[in-house]
ROTORDO-922792 format. One record per residue: x, y, z of N, C-alpha, C, O, CB in turn. Coordinates in steps of 0.05 Angstrom, whole numbers, padded with zeros to 5 digits, always signed. Glycine has a CB too. Layout:
<recs>
XYZXYZXYZXYZXYZ...
</recs>
This chain:
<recs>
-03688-00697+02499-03679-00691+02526-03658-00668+02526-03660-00652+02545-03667-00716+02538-03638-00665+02505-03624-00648+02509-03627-00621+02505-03615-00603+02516-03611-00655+02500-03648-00622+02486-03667-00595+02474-03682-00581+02505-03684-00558+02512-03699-00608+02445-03686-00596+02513-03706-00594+02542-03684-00578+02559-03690-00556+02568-03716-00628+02559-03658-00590+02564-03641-00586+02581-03637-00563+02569-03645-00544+02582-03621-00605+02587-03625-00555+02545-03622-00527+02525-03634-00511+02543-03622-00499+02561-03637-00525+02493-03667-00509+02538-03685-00488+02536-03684-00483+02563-03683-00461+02572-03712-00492+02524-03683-00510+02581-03681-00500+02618-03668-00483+02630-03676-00469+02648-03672-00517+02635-03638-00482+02616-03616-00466+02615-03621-00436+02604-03607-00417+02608-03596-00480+02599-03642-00436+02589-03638-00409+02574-03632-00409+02548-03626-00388+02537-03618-00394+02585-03634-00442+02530-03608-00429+02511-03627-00435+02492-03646-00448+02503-03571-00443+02508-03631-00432+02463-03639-00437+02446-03647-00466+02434-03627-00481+02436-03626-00425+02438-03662-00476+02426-03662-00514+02423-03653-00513+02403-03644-00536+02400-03690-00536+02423-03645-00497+02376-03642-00508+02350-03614-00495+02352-03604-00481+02334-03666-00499+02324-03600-00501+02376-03568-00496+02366-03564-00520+02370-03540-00525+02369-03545-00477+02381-03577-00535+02374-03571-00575+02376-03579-00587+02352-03597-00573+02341-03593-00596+02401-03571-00606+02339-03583-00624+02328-03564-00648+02320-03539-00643+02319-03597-00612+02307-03571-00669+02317-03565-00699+02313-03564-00706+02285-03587-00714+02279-03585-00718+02327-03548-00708+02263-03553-00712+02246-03540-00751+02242-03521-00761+02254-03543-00685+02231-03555-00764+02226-03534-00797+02224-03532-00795+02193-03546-00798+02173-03553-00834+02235-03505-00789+02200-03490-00796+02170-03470-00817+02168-03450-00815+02182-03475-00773+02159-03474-00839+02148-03448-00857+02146-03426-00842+02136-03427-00821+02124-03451-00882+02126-03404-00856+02144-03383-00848+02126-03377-00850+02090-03359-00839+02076-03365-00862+02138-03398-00866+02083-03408-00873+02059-03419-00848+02040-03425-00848+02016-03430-00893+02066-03420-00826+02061-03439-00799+02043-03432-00776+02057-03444-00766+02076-03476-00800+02044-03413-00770+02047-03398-00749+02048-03410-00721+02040-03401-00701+02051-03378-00755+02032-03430-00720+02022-03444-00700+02009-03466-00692+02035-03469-00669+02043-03458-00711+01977-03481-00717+02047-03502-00716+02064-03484-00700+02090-03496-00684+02104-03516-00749+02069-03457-00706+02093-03445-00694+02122-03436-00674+02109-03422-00663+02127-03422-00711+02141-03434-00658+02088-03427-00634+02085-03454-00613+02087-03452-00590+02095-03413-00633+02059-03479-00627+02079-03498-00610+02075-03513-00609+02111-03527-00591+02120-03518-00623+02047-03503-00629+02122-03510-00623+02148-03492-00610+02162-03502-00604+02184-03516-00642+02161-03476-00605+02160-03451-00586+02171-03465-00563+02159-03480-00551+02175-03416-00591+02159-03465-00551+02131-03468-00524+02125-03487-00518+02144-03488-00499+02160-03474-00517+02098-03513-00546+02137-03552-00522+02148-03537-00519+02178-03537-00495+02180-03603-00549+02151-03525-00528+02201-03525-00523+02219-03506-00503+02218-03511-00481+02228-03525-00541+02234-03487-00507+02210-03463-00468+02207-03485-00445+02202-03484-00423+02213-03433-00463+02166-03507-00453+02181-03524-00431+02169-03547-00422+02196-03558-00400+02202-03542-00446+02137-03549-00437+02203-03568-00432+02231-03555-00424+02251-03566-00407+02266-03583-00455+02243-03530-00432+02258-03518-00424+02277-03517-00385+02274-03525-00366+02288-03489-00442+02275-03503-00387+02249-03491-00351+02238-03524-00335+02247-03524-00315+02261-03481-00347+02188-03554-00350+02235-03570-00334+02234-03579-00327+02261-03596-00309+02266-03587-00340+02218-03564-00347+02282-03577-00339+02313-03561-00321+02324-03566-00309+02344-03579-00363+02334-03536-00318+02309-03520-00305+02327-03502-00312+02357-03504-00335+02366-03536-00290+02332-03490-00300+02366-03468-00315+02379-03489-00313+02402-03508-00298+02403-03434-00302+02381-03480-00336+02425-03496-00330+02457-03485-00317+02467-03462-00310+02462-03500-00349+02479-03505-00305+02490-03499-00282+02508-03511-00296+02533-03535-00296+02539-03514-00250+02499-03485-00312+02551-03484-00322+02578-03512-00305+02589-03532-00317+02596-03453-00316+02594-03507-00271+02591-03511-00257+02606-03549-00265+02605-03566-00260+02622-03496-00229+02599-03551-00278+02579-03591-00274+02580-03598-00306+02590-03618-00314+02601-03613-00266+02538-03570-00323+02581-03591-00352+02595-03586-00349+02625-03568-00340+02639-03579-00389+02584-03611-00360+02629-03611-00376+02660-03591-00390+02679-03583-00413+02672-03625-00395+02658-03583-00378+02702-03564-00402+02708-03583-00422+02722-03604-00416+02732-03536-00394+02728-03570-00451+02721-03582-00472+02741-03595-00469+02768-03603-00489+02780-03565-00488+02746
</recs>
């Protein structure tokens, strides 16, 4: 749903994601922090000016 709402807006779907990590795995919430820092950097910053307004 939120990916939906993203793209309605204009904005990209894979600047979202949900990762479930216990507090138990610390390694698993680091490596989901980096891939999404790493995706974030490769999209580049948003530009209000190209999404859609409501």
């Amino acid at each position: 749903m939120i990916n939906d709402l993203m793209e309605d807006f204009g904005y990209d779907s894979s600047r979202f994601e949900i990762a479930w990590v216990s507090s138990a795995e610390p390694d698993k919430f680091a490596a989901a922090v980096t891939k999404m820092t790493n995706r974030i950097k490769q999209l580049g910053p948003i530009n209000s000016q190209d999404a859609e307004l409501a």
